[in-house]
Each structure stands twice: as C-alpha cells, then as structure tokens.
C-alpha positions in Angstrom: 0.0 0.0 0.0 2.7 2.3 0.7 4.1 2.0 -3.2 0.8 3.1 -4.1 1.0 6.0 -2.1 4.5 6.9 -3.0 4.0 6.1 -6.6 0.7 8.3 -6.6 2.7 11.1 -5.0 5.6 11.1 -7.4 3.7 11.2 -10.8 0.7 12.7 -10.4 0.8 14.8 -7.2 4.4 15.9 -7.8 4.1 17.5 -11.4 0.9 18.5 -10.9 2.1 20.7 -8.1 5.1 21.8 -10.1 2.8 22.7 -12.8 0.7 24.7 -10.6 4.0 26.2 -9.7 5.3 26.8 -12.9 1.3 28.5 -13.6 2.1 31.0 -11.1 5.4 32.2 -11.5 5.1 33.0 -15.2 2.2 34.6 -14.8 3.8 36.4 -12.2 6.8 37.1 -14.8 4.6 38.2 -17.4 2.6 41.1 -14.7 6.0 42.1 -13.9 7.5 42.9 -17.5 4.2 44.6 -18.4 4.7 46.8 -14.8 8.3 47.1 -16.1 7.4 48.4 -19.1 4.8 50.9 -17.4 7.3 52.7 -15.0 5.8 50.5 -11.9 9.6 50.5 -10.4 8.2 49.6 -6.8 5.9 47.1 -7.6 7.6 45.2 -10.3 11.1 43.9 -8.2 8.1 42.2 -5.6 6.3 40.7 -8.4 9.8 39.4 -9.0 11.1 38.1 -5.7 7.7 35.6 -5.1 8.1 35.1 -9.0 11.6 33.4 -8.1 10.7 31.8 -5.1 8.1 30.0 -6.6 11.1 29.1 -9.6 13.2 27.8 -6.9 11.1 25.8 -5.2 9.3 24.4 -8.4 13.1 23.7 -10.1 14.0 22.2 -6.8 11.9 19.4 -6.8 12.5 18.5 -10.5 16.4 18.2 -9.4 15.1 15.9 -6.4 13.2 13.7 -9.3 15.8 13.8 -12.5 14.3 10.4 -13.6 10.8 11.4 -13.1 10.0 12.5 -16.6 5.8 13.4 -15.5 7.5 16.4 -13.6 9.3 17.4 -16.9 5.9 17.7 -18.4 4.2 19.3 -15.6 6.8 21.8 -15.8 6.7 22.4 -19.2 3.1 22.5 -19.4 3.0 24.9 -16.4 5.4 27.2 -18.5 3.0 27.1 -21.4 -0.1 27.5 -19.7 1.3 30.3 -17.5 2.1 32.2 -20.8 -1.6 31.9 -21.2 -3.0 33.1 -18.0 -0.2 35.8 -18.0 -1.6 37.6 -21.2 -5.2 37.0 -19.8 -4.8 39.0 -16.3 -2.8 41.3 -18.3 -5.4 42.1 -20.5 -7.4 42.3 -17.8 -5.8 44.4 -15.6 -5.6 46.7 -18.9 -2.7 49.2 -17.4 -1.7 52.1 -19.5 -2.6 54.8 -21.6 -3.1 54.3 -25.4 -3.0 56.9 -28.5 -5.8 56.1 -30.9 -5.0 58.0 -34.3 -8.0 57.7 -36.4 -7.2 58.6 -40.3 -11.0 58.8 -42.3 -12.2 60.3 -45.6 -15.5 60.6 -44.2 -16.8 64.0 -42.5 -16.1 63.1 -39.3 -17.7 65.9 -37.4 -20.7 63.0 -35.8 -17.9 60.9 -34.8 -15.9 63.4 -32.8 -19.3 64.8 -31.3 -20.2 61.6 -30.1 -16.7 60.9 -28.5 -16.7 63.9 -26.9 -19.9 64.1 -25.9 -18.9 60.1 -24.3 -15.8 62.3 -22.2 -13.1 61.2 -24.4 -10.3 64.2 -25.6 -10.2 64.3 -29.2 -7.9 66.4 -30.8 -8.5 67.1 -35.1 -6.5 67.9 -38.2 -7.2 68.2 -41.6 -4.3 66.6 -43.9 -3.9 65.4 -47.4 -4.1 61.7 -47.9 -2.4 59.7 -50.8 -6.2 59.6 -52.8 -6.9 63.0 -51.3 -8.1 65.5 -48.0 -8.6 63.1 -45.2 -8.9 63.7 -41.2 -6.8 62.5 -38.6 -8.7 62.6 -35.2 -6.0 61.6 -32.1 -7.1 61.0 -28.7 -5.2 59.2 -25.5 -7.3 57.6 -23.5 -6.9 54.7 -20.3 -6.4 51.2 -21.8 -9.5 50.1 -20.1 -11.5 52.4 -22.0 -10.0 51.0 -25.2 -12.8 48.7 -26.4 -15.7 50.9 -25.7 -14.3 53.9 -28.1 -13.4 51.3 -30.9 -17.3 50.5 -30.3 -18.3 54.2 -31.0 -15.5 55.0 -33.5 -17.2 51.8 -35.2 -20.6 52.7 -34.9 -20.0 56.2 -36.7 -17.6 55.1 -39.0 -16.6 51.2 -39.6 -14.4 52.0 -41.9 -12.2 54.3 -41.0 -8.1 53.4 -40.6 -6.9 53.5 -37.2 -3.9 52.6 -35.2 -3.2 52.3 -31.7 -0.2 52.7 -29.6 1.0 51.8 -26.1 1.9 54.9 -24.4 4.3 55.4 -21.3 4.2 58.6 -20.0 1.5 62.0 -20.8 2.5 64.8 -18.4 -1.5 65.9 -18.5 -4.1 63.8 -17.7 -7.0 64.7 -20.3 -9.2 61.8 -19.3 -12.6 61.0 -18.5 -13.7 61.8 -15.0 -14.7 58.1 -13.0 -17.6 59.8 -11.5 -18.8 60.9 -15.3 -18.1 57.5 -16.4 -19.9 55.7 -13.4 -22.9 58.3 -13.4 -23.4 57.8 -17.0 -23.5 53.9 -16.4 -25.8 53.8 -13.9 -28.5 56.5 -15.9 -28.1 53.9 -18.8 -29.0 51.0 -16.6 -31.8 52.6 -15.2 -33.4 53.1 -18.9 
C-alpha cells in the first residue's frame, strides 16, 4: 500500500504541483514585464522576488526527481499555460494609456461629437491623404476604455483606418472623469 501511495505522489501529485508552480510564476513574470514596461519601479522587483521563489522551489523538486519524466511535463506545461493566463490577467488588468489616431475620408464631425460628448479628448487635423483630403482625429485615453471607443469609432464610421499605440508617460491627464463614467452607467442602466 505504501508504493501506491509513494507512486501516486511522485507522478501525479508531484508534477501536478510543479505545474501549478510553474502557472504561477510565469504569470507572475509576465505582470512584472508589463509593470516594467509601465514605469511600476516599486511594484515590479516584488512581483519578482515571489516570481523566483516560486522558480526555486518548483526547479527544486524537478532536481530531487531527475528520472521522473511526469515532472518534466508538468513543468513544461505549467510554462505554457502560465504564458496563457499571464496575457489573460494582463489584459485584464488593462494598465496604461493608449494613443488612438484615427485617419478617415468621411466628414467626421458625428464621430468626434459623439466621442466627446462620451468624455473622451479628441484632438482634429485636416491633412492630405495619398487619394486626397482626409482627417486624422487623435485622442489618448486609459487602456481600459479601449474597447468601448473602438465600439463608437465603429458605430459612426466602420471603416475608417486606425492605429493604436501603447503609451508610457502623458504629463496631462485629459481623461474621462470616474464619477462621469460611473454616473453615465448607472443613468443607462436605469433606462
């Protein structure tokens, strides 16, 4: 009975665990580069030191268990997985600031009325395009905001040629108030 019990423990319990391991600290490694690449200098050498504990400790027990070859593909598939789940609570957390440039041939005057009337800054040219005049509307707005303007930009004009691009730094915050956001939530939920 006690083979069972050892045998159970060493391929299935064991890489399981080290996958679950392997889960955590890459997600944990993927947070930290994205909080790296957003000026987070505090909070991304923390993210780092449980990120290589939970390494050690995982690596560890694959040295313990060289001949154990269930533990090489737990860790492996932690690695993969944790890749995953890392670009998932990225996304979700949805840090940062993005520039939206918006280039259209349409009159966009219902588009940038409707944007600003939603609290986003919008800022206009008129240029000259390679088949003619054309409009380039810019705004920066918070990542988090990024799918609901690409839902307006879309509604008023699904076909206009945008790009967007992470930013680091603004020195002025030209962003929609929370409390406008929320109140304007709550009056569409009550309709």
């Amino acid at each position: 009975m006690e083979i069972i019990h050892s045998d159970t423990y060493t391929y299935l319990v064991l890489p399981l665990l080290i996958f679950f391991a392997r889960i955590a600290d890459v997600t944990l490694d993927t947070v930290r580069i994205i909080f790296i690449s957003k000026g987070k200098k505090y909070l991304a050498p923390l993210l780092g030191f449980v990120e290589i504990l939970i390494w050690l400790l995982a690596i560890t027990r694959i040295f313990e268990n060289l001949d154990n070859w269930t533990c090489y593909l737990g860790y492996a598939a932690g690695f993969a997985t944790g890749n995953f789940v890392g670009i998932v609570v990225e996304e979700k957390i949805a840090l940062g600031v993005e520039l939206i440039r918006i280039i259209t041939r349409r009159d966009p005057t219902n588009l940038i009325n409707s944007l600003k009337g939603k609290g986003f800054g919008i800022t206009y040219i008129n240029a000259q395009g390679s088949q003619g005049d054309v409009g380039i509307i810019y705004s920066v707005i918070k990542r988090s905001d990024l799918k609901e303007f690409i839902k307006y930009m879309k509604e008023y004009n699904p076909n206009a040629f945008y790009t967007i691009e992470d930013i680091r730094f603004v020195n002025k915050e030209v962003f929609r108030s929370m409390s406008n956001t929320l109140s304007k939530r709550r009056l569409f939920r009550m309709k």
